[in-house]
C-alpha positions as CSV (number, residue, x, y, z in Angstrom):
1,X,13.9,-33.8,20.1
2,X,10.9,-34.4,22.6
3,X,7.2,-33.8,21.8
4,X,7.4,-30.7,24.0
5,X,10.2,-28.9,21.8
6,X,8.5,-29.6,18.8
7,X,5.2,-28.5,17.1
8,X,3.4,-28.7,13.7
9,X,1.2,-26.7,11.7
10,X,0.0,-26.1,8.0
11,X,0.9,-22.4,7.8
12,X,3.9,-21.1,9.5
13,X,4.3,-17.2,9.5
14,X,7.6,-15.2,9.9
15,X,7.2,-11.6,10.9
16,X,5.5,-9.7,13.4
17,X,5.0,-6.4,11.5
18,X,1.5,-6.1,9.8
19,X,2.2,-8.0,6.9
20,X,2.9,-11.0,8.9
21,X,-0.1,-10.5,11.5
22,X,-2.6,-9.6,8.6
23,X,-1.2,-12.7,7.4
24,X,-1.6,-15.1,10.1
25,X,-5.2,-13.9,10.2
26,X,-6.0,-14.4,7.0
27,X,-4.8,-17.9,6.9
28,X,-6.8,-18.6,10.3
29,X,-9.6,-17.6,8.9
30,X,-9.1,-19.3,5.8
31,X,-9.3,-22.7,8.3
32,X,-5.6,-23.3,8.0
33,X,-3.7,-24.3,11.6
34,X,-1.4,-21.3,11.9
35,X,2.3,-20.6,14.3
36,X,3.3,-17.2,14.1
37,X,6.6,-16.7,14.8
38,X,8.5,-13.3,16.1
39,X,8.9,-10.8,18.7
40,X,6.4,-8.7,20.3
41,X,5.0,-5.8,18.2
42,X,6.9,-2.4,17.9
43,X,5.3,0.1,20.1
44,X,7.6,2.6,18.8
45,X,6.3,3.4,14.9
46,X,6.0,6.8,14.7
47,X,4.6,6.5,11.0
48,X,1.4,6.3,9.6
49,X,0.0,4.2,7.1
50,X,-2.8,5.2,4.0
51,X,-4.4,1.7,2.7
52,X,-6.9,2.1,0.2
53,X,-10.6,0.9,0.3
54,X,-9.6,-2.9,-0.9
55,X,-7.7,-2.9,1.7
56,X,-10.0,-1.8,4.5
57,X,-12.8,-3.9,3.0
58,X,-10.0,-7.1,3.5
59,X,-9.2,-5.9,7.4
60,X,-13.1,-5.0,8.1
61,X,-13.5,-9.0,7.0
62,X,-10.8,-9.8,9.8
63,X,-12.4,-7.9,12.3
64,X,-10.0,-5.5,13.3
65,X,-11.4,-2.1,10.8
66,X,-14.0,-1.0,14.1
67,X,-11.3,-0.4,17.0
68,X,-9.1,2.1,14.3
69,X,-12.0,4.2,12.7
70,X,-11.6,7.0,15.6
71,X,-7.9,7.1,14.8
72,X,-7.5,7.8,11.4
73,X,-8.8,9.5,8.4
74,X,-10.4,9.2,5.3
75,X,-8.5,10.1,2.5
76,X,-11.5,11.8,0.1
77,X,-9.2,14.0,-2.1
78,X,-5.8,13.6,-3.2
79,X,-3.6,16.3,-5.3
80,X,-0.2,16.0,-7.1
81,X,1.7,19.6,-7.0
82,X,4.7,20.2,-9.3
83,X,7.0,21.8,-6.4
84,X,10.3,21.6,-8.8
85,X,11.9,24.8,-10.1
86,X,12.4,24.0,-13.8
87,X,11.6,24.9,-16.4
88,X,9.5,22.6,-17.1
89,X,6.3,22.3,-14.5
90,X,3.3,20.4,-14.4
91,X,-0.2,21.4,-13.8
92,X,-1.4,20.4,-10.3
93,X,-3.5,17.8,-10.8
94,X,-6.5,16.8,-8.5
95,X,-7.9,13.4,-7.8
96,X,-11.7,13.3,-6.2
97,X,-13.2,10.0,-5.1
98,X,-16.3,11.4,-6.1
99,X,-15.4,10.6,-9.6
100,X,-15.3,7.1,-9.3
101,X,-18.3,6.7,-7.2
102,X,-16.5,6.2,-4.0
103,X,-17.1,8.1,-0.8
104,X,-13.3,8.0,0.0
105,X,-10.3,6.7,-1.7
106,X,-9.1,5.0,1.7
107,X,-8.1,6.1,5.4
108,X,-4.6,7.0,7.1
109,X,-4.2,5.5,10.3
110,X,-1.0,5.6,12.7
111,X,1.0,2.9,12.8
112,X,1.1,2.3,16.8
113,X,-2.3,2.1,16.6
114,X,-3.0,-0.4,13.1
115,X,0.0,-2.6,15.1
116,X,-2.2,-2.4,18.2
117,X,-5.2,-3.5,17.0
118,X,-3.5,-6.5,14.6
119,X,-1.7,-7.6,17.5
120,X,-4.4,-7.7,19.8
121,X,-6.8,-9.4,17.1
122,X,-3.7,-12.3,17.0
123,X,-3.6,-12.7,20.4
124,X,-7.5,-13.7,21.1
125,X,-7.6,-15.7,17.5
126,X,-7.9,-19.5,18.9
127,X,-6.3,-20.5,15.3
128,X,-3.0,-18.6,16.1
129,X,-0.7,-19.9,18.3
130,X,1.8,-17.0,18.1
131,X,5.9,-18.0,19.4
132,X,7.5,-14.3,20.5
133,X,11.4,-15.6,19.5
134,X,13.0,-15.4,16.4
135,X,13.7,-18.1,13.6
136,X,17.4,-19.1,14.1
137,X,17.3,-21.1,11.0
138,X,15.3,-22.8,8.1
139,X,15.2,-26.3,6.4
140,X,12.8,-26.1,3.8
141,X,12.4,-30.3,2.5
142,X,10.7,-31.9,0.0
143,X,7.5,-32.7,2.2
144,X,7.7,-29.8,4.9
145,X,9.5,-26.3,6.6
146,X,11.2,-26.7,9.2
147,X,12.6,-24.0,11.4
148,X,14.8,-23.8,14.6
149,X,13.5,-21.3,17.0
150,X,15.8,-19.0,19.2
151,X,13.8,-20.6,22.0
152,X,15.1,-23.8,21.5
153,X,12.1,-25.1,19.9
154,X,11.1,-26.1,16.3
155,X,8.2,-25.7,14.2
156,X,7.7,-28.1,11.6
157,X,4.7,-26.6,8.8
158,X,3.6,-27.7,5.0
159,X,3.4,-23.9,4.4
160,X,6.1,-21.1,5.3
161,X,4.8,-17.5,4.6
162,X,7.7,-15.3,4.8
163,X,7.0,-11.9,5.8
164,X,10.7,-11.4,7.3
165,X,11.3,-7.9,5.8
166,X,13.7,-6.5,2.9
167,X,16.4,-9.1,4.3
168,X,14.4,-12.1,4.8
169,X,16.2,-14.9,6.1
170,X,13.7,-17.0,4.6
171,X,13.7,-15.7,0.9
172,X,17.4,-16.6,1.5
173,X,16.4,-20.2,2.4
174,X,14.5,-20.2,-0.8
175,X,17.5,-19.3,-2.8
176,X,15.2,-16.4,-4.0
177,X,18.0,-14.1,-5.7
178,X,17.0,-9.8,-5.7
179,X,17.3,-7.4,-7.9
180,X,18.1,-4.6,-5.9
181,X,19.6,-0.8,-6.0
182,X,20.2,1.4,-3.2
183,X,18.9,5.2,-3.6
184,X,20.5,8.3,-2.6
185,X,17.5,9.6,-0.8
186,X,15.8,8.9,2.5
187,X,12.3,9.5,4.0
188,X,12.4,12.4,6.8
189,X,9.1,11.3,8.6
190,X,6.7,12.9,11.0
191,X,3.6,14.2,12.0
192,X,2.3,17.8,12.6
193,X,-1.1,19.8,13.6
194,X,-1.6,22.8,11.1
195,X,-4.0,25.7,11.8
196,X,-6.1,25.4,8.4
197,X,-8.2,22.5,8.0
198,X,-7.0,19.7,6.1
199,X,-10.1,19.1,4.0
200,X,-9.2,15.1,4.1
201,X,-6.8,16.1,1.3
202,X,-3.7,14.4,1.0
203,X,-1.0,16.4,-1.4
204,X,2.0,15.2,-2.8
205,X,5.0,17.8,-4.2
206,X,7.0,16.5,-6.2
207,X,10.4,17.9,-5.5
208,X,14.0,17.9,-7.4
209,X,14.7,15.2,-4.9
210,X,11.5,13.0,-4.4
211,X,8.0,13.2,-2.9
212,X,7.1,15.9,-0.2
213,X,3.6,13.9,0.9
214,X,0.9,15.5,3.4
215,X,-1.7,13.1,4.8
216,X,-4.5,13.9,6.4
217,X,-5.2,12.5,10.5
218,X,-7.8,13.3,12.7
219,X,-8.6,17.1,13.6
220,X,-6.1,19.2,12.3
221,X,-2.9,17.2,11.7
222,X,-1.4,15.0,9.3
223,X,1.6,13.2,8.7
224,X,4.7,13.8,6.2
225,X,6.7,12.0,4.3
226,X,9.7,13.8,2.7
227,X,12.0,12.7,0.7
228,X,15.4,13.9,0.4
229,X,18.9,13.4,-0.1
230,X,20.7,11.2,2.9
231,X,22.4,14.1,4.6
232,X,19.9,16.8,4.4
233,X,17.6,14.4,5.7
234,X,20.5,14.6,8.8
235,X,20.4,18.2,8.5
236,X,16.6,18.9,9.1
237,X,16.1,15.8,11.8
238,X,19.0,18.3,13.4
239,X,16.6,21.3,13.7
240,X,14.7,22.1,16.7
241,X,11.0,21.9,16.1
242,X,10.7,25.5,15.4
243,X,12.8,25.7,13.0
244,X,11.9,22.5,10.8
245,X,8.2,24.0,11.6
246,X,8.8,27.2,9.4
247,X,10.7,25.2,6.9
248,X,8.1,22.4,6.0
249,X,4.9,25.4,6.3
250,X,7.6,27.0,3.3
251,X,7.7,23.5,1.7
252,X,4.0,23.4,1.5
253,X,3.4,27.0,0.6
254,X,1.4,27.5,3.5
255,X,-1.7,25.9,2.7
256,X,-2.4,24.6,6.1
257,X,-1.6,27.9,7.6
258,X,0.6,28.2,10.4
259,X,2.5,24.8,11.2
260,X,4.0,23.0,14.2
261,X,5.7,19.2,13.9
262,X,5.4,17.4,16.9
263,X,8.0,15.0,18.6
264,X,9.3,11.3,17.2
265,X,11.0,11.9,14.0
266,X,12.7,9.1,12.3
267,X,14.6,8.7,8.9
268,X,14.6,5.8,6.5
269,X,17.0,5.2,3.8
270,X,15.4,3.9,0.7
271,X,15.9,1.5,-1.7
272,X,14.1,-0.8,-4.4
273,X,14.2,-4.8,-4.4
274,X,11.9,-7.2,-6.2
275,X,12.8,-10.7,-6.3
276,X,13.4,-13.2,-9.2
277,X,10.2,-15.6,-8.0
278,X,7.9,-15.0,-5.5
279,X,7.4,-18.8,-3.6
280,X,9.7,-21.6,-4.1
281,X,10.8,-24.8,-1.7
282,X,7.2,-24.7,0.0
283,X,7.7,-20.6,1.2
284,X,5.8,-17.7,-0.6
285,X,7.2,-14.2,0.2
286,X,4.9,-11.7,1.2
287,X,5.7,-7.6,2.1
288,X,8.6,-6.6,1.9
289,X,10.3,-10.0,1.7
290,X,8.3,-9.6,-2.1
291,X,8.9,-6.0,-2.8
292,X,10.3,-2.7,-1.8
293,X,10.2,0.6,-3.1
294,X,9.9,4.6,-2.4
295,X,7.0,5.7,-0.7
296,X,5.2,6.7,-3.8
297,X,1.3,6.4,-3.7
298,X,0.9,4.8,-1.2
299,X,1.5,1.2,-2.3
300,X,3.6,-0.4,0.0
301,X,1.3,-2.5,2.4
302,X,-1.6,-2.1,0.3
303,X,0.1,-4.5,-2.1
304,X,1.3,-6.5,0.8
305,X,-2.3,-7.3,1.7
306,X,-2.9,-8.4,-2.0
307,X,0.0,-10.6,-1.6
308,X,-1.4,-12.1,1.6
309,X,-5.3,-12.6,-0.5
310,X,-3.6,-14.5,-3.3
311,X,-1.1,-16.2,-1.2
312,X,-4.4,-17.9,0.5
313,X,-6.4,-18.2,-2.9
314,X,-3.5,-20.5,-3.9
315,X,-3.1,-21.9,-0.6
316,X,-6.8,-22.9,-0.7
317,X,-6.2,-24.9,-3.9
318,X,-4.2,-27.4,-2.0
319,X,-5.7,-27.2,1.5
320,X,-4.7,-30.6,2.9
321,X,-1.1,-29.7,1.7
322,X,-0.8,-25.7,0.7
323,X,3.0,-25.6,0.0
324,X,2.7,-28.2,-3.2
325,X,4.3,-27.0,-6.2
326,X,1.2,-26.3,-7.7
327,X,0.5,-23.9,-5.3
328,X,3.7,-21.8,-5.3
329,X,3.6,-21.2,-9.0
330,X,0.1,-20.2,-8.9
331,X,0.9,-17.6,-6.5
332,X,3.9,-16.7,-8.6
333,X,1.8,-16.1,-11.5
334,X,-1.0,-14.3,-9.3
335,X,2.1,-11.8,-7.8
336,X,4.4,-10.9,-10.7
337,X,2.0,-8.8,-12.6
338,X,0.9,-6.8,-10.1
339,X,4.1,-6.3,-8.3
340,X,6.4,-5.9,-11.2
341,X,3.8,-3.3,-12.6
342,X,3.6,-1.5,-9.3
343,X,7.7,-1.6,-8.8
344,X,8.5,-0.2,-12.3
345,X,5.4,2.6,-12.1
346,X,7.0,3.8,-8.7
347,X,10.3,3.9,-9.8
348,X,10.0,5.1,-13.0
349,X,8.1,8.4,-11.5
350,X,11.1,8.6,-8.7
351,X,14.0,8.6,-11.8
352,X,11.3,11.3,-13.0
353,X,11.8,13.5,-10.6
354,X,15.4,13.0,-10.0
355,X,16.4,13.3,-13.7
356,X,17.4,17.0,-14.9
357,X,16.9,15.8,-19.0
358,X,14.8,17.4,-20.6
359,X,13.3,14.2,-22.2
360,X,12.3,12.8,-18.8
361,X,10.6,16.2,-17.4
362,X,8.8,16.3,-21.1
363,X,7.4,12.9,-20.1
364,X,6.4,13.4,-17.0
365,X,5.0,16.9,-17.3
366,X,2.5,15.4,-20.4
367,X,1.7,12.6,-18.4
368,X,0.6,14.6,-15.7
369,X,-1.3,17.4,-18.0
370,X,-2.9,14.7,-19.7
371,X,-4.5,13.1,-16.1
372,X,-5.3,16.1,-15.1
373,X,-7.4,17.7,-18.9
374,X,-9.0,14.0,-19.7
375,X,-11.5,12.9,-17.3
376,X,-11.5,9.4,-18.5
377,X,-8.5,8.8,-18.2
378,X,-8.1,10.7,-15.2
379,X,-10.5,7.8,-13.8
380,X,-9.3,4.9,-15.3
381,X,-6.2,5.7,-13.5
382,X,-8.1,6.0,-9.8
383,X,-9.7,2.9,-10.6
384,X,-6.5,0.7,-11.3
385,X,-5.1,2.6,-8.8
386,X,-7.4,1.0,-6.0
387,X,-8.5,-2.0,-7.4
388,X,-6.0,-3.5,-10.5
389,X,-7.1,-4.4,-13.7
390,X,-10.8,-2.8,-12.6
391,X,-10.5,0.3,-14.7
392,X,-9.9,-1.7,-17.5
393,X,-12.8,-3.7,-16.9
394,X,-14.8,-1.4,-16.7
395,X,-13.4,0.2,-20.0
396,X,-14.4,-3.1,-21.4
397,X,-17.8,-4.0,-20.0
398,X,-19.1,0.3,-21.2
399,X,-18.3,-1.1,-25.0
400,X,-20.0,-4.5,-24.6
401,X,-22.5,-4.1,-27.3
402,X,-25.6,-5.0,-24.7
403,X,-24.5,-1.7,-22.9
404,X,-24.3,0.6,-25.6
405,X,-27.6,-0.7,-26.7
406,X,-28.7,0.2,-23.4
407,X,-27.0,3.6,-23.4
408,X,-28.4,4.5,-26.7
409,X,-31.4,3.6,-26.0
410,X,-31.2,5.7,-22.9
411,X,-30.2,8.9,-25.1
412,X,-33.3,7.9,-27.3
413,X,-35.7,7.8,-24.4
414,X,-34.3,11.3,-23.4
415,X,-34.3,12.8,-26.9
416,X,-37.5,12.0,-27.2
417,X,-38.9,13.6,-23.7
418,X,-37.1,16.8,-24.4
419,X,-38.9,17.2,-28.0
420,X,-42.0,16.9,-26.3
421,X,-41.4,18.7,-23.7
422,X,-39.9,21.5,-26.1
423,X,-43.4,21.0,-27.9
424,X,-45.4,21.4,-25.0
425,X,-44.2,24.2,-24.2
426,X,-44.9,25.8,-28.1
427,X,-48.2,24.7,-27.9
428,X,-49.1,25.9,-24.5
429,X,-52.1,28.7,-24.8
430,X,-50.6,32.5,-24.1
């Protein structure tokens, strides 16, 4: 092979869809020589994206937060609604972002746009050289990743980061086995405008057949995810836009008044797939390659960009030769946790919904009523929910004993001011 048909770098990055460009960011700016390999962007992405405030605080640091402000919307308020008919309902429960000190709990942002912006922060990154074929196969050696391009060319790299999708080629090069189950239930998506304000609340009804979710986008519109079974998601992707109007204002009760969807519907089967290990033969899996689930809280590239943060943090351990050993199984430790916690949450709360035993809507309804009665616990869950392991820390650091010297010495100070106070007022001359 001649010097022109082959090229070398530490990182190498599979995938063009955000997981893949966040990725080939991070690593550039992180110091590592990056190749990027895949086709252009998809222009055509008619769905929209929440990520929560670690998240936004990661793609602020990568410089590409500014462009996407005017385009989406903050997610302040978000509400679970029991929209089942048994017998069994829960009580709505309300999350504020108030409550945990935080202005918002993230923004929603369409994806045409988030994939604009990534791609043209790639494209102007001197660190990046980005190769728009396809990988037509993968050697991963003792010493280095190689990959044959569909352009003829190959890319030799010390580091492969595979963010390849649900099927990835390169997880398969790996001999990364899955643990995966197909679902009988697909994701109707698409946007609408509504006549009532939105509030920057996003609700989620939980229905017989999964999550009914309304986002909030700029001005009076937000997005929907619904999930249903496979061939009434058919059925209602066959209505005219009038019709399926009426029918998801009756879905939502009406509490964005009168509703119309707009154009560019699409449907997604759904499934759940979380590998065995999470790096092995000098290739870490990131996104979807690492894990899949329903659209459930919003998890899905939120935890990919976690992935991508750790996958560096071990990266940078061995920077000279980031796909050592050493470095894979300390991003496998880093990942399981997280990601195992995060698949089995998700999918225990789907099985919820879908079960009609009585056990299961018993658990789910006193899970719920309890979030919703106890305010600690109500934000202990927020607080995991954007940053793990951070509601438990700061569980932890409120019974250190230095800080409940300091708060009892706080509710002395105050004790004392309100006697005197109380006395001063006795003793004032009538």
């Amino acid at each position: 092979m001649t010097e022109a048909t082959t090229s070398a770098a530490t990182v190498l990055v599979a995938g063009t869809g955000p997981a893949g460009m966040i990725a080939a960011l991070g690593f550039a700016q992180a110091g590592f020589e990056v190749v990027m390999v895949g086709p252009p962007v998809l222009s055509d992405d008619d769905r929209t994206t929440a990520l929560m405030a670690p998240a936004l605080d990661y793609l602020d640091g990568l410089g590409v937060l500014e462009p996407l402000r005017d385009m989406s919307a903050p997610l302040r308020t978000m509400r679970i609604v029991d929209g089942t008919a048994r017998l069994l309902r829960s009580p709505v429960v309300t999350f504020h972002a108030s409550e945990i000190d935080e202005l918002q709990f993230g923004m929603n942002f369409p994806n045409r746009a988030l994939n604009a912006a990534l791609e043209q922060a790639v494209a102007a990154h001197a660190g990046i050289a980005w190769r728009k074929c396809l990988v037509k196969s993968w050697s991963p050696r003792e010493d280095e990743v190689v990959v044959q391009l569909t352009d003829g060319t190959e890319v030799h790299a010390r580091l492969a980061v595979a963010a390849d999708g649900r099927k990835s080629p390169a997880r398969e090069a790996a001999g990364i086995s899955v643990v995966s189950q197909a679902h009988r239930q697909s994701a109707l998506v698409l946007s609408f405008s509504h006549s009532r304000d939105h509030a920057f609340t996003s609700t989620e009804f939980h229905t017989e057949t999964g999550p009914f979710t309304q986002v909030p986008l700029p001005g009076r519109r937000s997005s929907l995810v619904w999930v249903v079974r496979p061939e009434t998601a058919e059925e209602l992707n066959a209505l005219d836009d009038t019709s399926l109007s009426r029918i998801v204002e009756e879905r939502m009760q009406s509490m964005l008044g009168r509703v119309t969807v707009d154009g560019g519907r699409q449907i997604y089967p759904l499934s759940t797939a979380v590998p065995t290990r999470f790096a092995a033969k000098r290739i870490m899996l990131v996104g979807e390659a690492a894990h899949v689930f329903p659209p459930i809280g919003a998890q899905g590239l939120n935890l990919g960009i976690r992935d991508v943060q750790q996958a560096i943090d071990a990266a940078l351990k061995n920077q000279y030769d980031p796909g050592l050993p050493s470095s894979l199984v300390a991003y496998d430790a880093a990942r399981r946790p997280d990601i195992v916690a995060r698949t089995g949450a998700v999918s225990l709360l789907n099985l919820s919904l879908l079960s009609d035993m009585l056990p299961s809507q018993l658990a789910r309804t006193a899970g719920l009523s309890l979030l919703g009665a106890v305010s600690p616990l109500r934000t202990l869950f927020m607080r995991e929910g954007l940053r793990p392991g951070s509601g438990f820390s700061k569980v932890f650091q409120a019974l250190r004993p230095d800080v409940l010297a300091s708060r009892d010495a706080r509710a002395l100070r105050k004790q004392v001011r309100d006697q005197h106070a109380m006395h001063d007022h006795v003793e004032q001359p009538r």
